[in-house]
C-alpha positions, 0 to 999 in steps of 0.5 A: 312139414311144408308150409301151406301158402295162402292166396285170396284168388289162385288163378290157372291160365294167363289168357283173357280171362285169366288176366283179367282175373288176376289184375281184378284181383289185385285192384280188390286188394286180393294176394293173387297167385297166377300159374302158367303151364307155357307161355304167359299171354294165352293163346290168342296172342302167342298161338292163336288168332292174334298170331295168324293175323299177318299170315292171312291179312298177307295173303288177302292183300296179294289176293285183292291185287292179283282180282283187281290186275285179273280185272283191269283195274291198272295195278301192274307188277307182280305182287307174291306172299314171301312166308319166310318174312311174313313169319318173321314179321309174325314173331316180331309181335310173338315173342315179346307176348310172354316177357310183356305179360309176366313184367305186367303183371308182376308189376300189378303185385300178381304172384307168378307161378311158371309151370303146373298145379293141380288140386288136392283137395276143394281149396288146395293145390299142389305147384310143380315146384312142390309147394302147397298153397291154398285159395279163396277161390280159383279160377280155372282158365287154361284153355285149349290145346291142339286135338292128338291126331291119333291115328297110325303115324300121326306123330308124321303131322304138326299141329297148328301150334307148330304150323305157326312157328315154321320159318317157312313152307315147303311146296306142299302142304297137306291139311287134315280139317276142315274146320278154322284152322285148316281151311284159313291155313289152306288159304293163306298157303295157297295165296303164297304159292303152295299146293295144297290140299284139304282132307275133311270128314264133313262133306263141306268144310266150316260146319257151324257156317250158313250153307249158302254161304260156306259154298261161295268160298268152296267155289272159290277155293280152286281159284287161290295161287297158281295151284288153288286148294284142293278139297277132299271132302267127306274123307276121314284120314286113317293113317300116315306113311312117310315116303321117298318124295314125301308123306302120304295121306291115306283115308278109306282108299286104297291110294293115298288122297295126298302126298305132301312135304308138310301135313298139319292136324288141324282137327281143332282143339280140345279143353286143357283139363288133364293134369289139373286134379278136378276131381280131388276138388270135387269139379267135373269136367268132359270133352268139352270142359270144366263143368259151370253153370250159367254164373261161371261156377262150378255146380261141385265146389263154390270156390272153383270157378271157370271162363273163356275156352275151357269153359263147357258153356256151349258157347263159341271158343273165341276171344270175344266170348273169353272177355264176355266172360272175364267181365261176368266172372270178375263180378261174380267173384267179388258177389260171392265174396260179400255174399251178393247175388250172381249175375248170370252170362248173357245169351246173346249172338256171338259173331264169328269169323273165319278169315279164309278167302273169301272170308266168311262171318256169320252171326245168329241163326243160320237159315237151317236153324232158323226153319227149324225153330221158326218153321216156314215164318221166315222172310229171307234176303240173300244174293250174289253181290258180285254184280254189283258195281263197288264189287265188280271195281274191286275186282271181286269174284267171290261175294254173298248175303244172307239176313234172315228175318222172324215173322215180325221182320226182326233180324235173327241172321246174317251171313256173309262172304266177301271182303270185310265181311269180318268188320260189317257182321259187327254191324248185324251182332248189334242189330240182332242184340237189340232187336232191328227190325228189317225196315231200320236196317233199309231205312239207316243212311250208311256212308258210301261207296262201302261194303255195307252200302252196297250191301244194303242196296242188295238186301233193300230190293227184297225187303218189302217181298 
């Protein structure tokens, strides 16, 4: 007969809020046993947002260049993305992700279990390697994964796992999705010579995103590289068939809506639940993951506890929401331990980003949102920032704002395209969370010349309409 293993805390999932988890674990004096499915680090670091960030700060750097020469700016000589070193850059930061981490937390005295588990009952689980071992409490964090493509010949696509360990592109590039991951893919292709098309179900891409704001970078994208990007919007596809000169693409036309060399599935993600035996530890879990309530644990086992991407909370999949989470879940973990009283997470506006070209960052309610839940008691400052002088000595042709305020001129949205869009939102998350009234933000001394400088004498002209 085996023996059962007995562990305080048994955490599945090595990402932020697996980490965080384990390492609290262990500063509490808890034995922490951590089980990782593939490689430790999570998927930000190996797959994820940290991993595309030299693909797109690449390409965004070969497009401010290519405006700023398309504009007189006098930068001379012809500047190209070469993907094959990009990638390899990429992976001089990748593949040390998962050693670093295992030696991390090895040294933090956290068991390490490389494979799977799975529950076989409230507060045991099965490893992979056959042992039985029982927990104090779990913490489910495994993530997402790539959605299947699941249509005839799907298996002719990569995902976007496989996307960023390609050693290099060829010359055609077709993504199914239009959400983040395909069109900051399209992007960063395009800016390194590709041709490239984009096939969305959606009539515009980046649903979730201010309309206004997402059509700025749709005039944009026939302008990237010496091909642009292509969209078919509104365009499930149906099936792939391979081809003597490539792949082909087809939706509900007879003729195919691309031929390319490569195909990506980037139809987004979905929870990683199957496999872990939620339902012998009496956890529910859907489409859009594991069951919580709003302190993290589960409403069917107190012991099981879950954060960050698996998490079904409604909130965005995104790094900054994992950590958001970790920091509640840790606290919540040593409350119910001492029987204390749980925190539950905030609601609060997330920013979010997609690093496409331009780039879009949006934070709060969109206008769309914002007139349905506030009717016609809105004030709205937006425009094109294109003309004014810091954009046009950039070089820049893509650029827009849109903040949206309540009755009282409270801030409740912001949206933006354009260069460093992704750093400024940070600004408007804070503004929003703390209540900024319209006049604050006109009234604050920025430095200058910036983006936000030039931003604010944008939105100034419209703040006493």
């Amino acid at each position: 007969m085996s023996r059962t293993h007995a562990f305080d805390r048994v955490v599945l999932g090595s990402g932020a809020v697996g980490q965080t988890a384990a390492y609290n674990g262990r500063e509490r004096g808890c034995s922490v046993l951590l089980v990782e499915a593939g490689d430790f680090g999570g998927t930000c670091p190996n797959r994820g947002c940290d991993a595309k960030k030299p693909y797109v700060h690449a390409a965004a750097v070969v497009h401010a260049v290519q405006r700023l020469q398309a504009a007189g700016g006098g930068v001379v000589g012809e500047l190209s993305m070469d993907w094959s070193r990009t990638a390899a850059f990429k992976k001089s930061f990748t593949r040390v992700t998962d050693p670093r981490t295992r030696q991390d937390l090895a040294a933090a005295g956290v068991e390490l279990h490389a494979g799977t588990a799975a529950f076989t009952g409230p507060d045991t689980l099965r490893l992979s390697d056959g042992r039985e071992v029982r927990a104090g409490a779990v913490v489910v964090a495994t993530g997402q994964h790539p959605r299947p493509l699941e249509i005839p010949g799907g298996a002719l696509a990569i995902d976007s796992d496989a996307f960023l360990e390609l050693d290099d592109l060829p010359p055609r590039v077709a993504m199914i999705g239009s959400g983040y991951i395909g069109m900051e893919f399209a992007c960063a292709a395009a800016l390194a010579g590709r041709e490239v098309v984009v096939i969305g179900s959606r009539e515009h891409p980046l649903t979730g995103f201010d309309a206004d704001a997402v059509a700025v970078l749709e005039a944009a994208l026939p302008t990237l590289g010496p091909h642009g990007v292509r969209l078919v919007a509104g365009a499930r596809a149906t099936r792939l068939e391979p081809r003597g000169d490539g792949v082909a693409v087809f939706t509900d036309a007879d003729a195919p809506a691309a031929v390319a060399d490569l195909v990506v599935n980037a139809t987004g993600r979905v929870a990683s639940v199957d496999g872990l035996g939620l339902e012998a530890a009496g956890v529910e879990a859907g489409a859009a993951g594991v069951k919580v309530d709003a302190t993290l644990r589960s409403p069917g086992n107190p012991r099981v506890w879950a954060g960050g991407d698996v998490a079904d909370t409604g909130r965005p999949a995104l790094i900054p929401t994992a950590v958001a989470d970790a920091r509640v879940l840790v606290k919540n973990l040593a409350a119910a331990a001492n029987g204390g009283a749980l925190l539950e997470v905030e609601d609060q506006p997330i920013a979010t980003v997609a690093f496409t070209t331009p780039t879009l960052a949006s934070v709060g309610l969109t206008e769309a949102d914002a007139r349905r839940a506030h009717g016609g008691a809105l004030h709205v400052a937006s425009g094109d920032l294109t003309t004014k002088k810091f954009y046009r000595q950039l070089g820049v042709e893509h650029a827009f704002y849109k903040l949206i305020f309540d009755a009282d001129r409270r801030l409740i949205g912001a949206h933006l395209a354009g260069p460093e869009s992704e750093e400024v939102v940070n600004v408007f998350a804070v503004a929003i969370h703390e209540g900024c009234s319209q006049s604050r933000l006109c009234d604050a001394v920025l430095t200058y010349p910036t983006v936000s400088a030039a931003m604010q004498a944008a939105y100034r002209k419209t703040a006493r309409g």
